[in-house]
C-alpha positions in Angstrom: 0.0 0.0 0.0 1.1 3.4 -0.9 2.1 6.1 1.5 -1.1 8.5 2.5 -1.1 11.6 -0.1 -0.9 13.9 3.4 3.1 14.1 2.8 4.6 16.4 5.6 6.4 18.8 3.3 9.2 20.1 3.8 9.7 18.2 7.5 11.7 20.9 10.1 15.3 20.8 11.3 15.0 17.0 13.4 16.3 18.2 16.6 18.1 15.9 19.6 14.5 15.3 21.1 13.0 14.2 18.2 15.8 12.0 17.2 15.0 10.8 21.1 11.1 10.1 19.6 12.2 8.5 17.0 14.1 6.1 18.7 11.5 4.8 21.1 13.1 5.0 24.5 10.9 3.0 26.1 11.3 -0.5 24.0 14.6 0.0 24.7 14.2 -2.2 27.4 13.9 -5.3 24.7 17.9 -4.8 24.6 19.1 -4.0 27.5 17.1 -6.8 29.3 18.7 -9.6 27.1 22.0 -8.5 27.5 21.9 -8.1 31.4 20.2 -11.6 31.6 23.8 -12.7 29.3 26.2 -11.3 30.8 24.3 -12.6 34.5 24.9 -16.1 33.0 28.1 -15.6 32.3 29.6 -13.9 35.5 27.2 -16.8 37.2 29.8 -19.5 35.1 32.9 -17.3 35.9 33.5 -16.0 33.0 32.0 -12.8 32.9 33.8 -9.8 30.9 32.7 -6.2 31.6 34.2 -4.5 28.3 32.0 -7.1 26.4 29.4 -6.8 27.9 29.3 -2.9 27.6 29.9 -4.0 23.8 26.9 -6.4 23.7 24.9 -4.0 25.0 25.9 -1.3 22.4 25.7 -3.2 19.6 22.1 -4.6 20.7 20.7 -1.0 21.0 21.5 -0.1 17.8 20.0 -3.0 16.2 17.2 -2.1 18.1 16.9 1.8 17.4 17.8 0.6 13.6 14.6 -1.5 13.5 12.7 1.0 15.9 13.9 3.4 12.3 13.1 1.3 10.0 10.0 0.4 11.4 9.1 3.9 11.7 9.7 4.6 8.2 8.2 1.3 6.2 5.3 1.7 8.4 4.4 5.5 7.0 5.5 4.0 3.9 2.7 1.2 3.6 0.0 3.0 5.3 0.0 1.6 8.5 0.9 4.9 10.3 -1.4 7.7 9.4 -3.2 10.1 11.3 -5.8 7.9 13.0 -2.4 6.3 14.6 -3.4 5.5 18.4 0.2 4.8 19.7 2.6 7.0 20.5 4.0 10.0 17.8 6.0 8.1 14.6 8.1 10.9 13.6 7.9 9.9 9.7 4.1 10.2 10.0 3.9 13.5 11.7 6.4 15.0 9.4 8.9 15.5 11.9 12.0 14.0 10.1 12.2 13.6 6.5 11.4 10.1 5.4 14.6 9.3 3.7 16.3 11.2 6.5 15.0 8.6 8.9 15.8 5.0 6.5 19.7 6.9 6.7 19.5 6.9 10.2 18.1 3.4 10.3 21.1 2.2 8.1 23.7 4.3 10.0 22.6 2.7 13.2 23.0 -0.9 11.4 26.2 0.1 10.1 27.5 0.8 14.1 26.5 -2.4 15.0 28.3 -4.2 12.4 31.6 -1.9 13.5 30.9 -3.2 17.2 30.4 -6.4 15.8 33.6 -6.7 14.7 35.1 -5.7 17.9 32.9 -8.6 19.0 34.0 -11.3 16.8 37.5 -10.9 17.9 36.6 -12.5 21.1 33.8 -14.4 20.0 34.7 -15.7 16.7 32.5 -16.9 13.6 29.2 -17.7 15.6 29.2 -14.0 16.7 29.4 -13.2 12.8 26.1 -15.4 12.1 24.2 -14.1 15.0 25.1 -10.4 14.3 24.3 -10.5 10.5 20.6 -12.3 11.0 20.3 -9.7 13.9 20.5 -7.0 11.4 18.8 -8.2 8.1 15.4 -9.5 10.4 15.7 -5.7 12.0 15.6 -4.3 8.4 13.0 -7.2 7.2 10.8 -6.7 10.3 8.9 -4.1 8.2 11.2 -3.8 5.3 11.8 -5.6 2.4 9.2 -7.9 0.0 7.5 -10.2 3.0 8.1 -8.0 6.1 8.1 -10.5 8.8 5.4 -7.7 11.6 2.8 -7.5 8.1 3.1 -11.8 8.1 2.3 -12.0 11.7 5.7 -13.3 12.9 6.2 -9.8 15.0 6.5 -12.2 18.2 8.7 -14.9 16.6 11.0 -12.3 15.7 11.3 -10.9 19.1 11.2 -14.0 21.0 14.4 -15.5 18.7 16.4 -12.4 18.8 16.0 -10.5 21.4 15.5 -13.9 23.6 17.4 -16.4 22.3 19.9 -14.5 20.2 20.7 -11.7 22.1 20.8 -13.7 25.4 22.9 -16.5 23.9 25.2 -13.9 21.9 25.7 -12.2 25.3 27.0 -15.1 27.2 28.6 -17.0 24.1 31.0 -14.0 23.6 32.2 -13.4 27.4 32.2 -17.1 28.2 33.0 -19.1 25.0 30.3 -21.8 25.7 26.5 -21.7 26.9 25.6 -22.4 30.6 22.8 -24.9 30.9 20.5 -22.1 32.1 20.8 -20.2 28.8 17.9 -21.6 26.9 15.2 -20.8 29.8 16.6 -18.0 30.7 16.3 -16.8 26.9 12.7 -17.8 26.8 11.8 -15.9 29.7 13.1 -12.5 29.1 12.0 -13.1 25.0 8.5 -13.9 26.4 8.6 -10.3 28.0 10.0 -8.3 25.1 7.0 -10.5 23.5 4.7 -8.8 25.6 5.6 -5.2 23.2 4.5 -6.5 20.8 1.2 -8.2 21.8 0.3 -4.8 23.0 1.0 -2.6 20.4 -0.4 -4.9 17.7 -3.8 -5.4 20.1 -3.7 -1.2 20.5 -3.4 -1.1 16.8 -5.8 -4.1 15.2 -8.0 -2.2 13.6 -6.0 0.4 11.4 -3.6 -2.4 11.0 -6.3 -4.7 9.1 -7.1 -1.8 7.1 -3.9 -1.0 6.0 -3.0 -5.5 5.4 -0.8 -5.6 8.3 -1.8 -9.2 9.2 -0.4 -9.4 13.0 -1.5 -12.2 15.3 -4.1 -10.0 16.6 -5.7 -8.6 13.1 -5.7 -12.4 12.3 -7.4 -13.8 15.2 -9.0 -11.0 17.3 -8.7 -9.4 20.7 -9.4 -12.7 22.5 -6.6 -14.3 21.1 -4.2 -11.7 21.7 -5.1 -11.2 25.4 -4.9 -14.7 25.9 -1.2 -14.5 24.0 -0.5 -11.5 26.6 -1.6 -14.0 29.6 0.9 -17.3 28.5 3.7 -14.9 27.8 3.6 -13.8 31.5 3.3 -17.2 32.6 6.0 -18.4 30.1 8.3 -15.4 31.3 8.0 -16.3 35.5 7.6 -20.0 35.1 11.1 -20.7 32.9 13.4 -19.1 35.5 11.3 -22.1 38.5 12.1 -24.9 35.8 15.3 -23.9 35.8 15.9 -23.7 39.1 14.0 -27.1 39.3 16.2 -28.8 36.7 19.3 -28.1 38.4 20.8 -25.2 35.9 21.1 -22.9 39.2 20.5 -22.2 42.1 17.4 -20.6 44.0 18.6 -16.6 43.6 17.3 -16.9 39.9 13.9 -17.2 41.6 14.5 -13.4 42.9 12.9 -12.6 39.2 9.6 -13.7 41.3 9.7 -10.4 42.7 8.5 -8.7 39.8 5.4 -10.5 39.0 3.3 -7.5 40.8 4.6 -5.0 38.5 2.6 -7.4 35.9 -0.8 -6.7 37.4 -1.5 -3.1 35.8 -0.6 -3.9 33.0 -2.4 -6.9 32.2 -5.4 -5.5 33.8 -5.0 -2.8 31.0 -5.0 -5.6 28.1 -7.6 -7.7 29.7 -10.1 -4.8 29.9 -8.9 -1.7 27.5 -8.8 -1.0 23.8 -7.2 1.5 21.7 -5.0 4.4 23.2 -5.4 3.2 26.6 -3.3 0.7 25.9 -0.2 3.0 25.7 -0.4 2.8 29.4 -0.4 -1.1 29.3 2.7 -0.8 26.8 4.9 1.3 29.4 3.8 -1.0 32.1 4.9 -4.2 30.0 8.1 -2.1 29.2 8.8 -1.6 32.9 8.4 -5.2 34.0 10.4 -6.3 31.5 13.0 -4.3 32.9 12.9 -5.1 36.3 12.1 -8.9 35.5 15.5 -8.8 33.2 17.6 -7.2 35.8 16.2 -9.6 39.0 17.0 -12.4 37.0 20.5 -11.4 35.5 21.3 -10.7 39.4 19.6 -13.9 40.4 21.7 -16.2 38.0 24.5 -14.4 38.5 24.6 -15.3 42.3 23.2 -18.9 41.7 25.5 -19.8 38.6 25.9 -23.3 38.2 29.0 -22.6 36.3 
């Protein structure tokens, strides 16, 4: 679909807080969460590396401000942002930043994280290579590119795979040089929570996203689906760090995570009972669990490391 024929024109000087808009602070958490949770598991195994992890971290944010870019831009470009737009402001769509201006950004923010990538591989070698370079192209093919994986309704596999198991894996692969049993549910419980992003925005946005042929999970199957996606994510996201704990993997700190769970009451109240804008609330709340549940954890597995 064509962008809308209300073009911003010419867009205004893009000034540090806009460029702060476009980047989306608030699903920043998807990257920092992932990394913490890494670099937990590897200091838990004793073989934790501060420099990489700072690295790790870098290198995640700017795959995720590049597809927060990207995402910004193909979105405007298809018609899925337009002025009925319920979530928070898209800079492309409100004529903020110049369209073309933002896919450079998007590319120059891809470009970094292939530089820091590099600095990566050095300690990591050839898997970090693989993992960075899929990072990258599903960022730009998230809304980019001939089948964008957000308009097939794989938004939530994307996120679960690399900002769970990828970017939690990557983390601990390139500090440690091997993968602590405890890696694969700790993955899948802070991907279920970056998950949670997305359930929310594309429940918030069903209905202009059906009109404009963004199939999500929600536009496909309705509201009841998607709240009842919201509810096993949560349950998927506290239960994983338990079945670690009960399968040996570590030890009982990783249960500290527990602690969060009551930060997931607003906002699942929100998505059980709210539609449309109000669920910008419910997206900051998911945003802020995910946070706190990524850094309890990280600690937790850090102190009960199994090595």
């Amino acid at each position: 679909m064509s962008a809308p024929s209300t073009v911003h024109s010419p867009s205004p000087r893009a000034t540090v807080r806009t460029w702060a808009l476009a980047a989306r602070p608030k699903t920043l958490t998807a990257a920092l969460a992932p990394v913490a949770v890494g670099t937990g598991l590897a200091f838990g195994a004793g073989a934790g590396r501060w420099l990489l992890a700072v690295a790790a971290l870098l290198g995640a944010l700017l795959i995720q401000v590049g597809t927060n870019l990207t995402n910004d831009y193909y979105d405007f470009r298809k018609g899925a942002d337009t002025a009925e737009r319920l979530g928070p402001v898209r800079v492309t769509q409100a004529g903020l930043v110049a369209p073309q201006t933002v896919l450079a950004a998007a590319a120059l923010c891809f470009l970094g994280a292939t530089l820091v990538g590099l600095f990566l591989v050095a300690a990591g070698g050839w898997a970090v290579v693989a993992i960075g370079l899929l990072s990258i192209l599903a960022g730009w093919a998230y809304t980019g590119g001939p089948a964008p994986l957000g308009y097939l309704g794989l938004g939530e596999v994307f996120v679960l795979l690399f900002f769970g198991f990828a970017a939690v894996g990557g983390t601990v692969w390139v500090q440690a040089l091997r993968l602590p049993p405890a890696t694969w549910l700790a993955a899948l419980s802070v991907g279920c929570t970056g998950t949670l992003l997305i359930v929310v925005n594309n429940l918030r946005d069903r209905d202009t996203d059906k009109r404009a042929g963004k199939h999500t999970l929600a536009a496909r199957f309705g509201v009841r689906f998607a709240r009842a996606e919201y509810v096993c994510l949560l349950g998927v996201a506290f239960l994983a760090p338990v079945a670690a704990w009960a399968l040996g993997q570590t030890g009982p700190e990783a249960l500290v995570s527990l602690a969060a769970l009551p930060l997931a009451i607003p906002p699942l109240r929100l998505v059980l009972t709210e539609k449309g804008a109000a669920l910008n609330r419910a997206l900051a709340g998911s945003a802020r669990l995910q946070l706190v549940h990524g850094l309890l954890l990280a600690i937790g597995l850090w102190r009960g490391g199994q090595g």
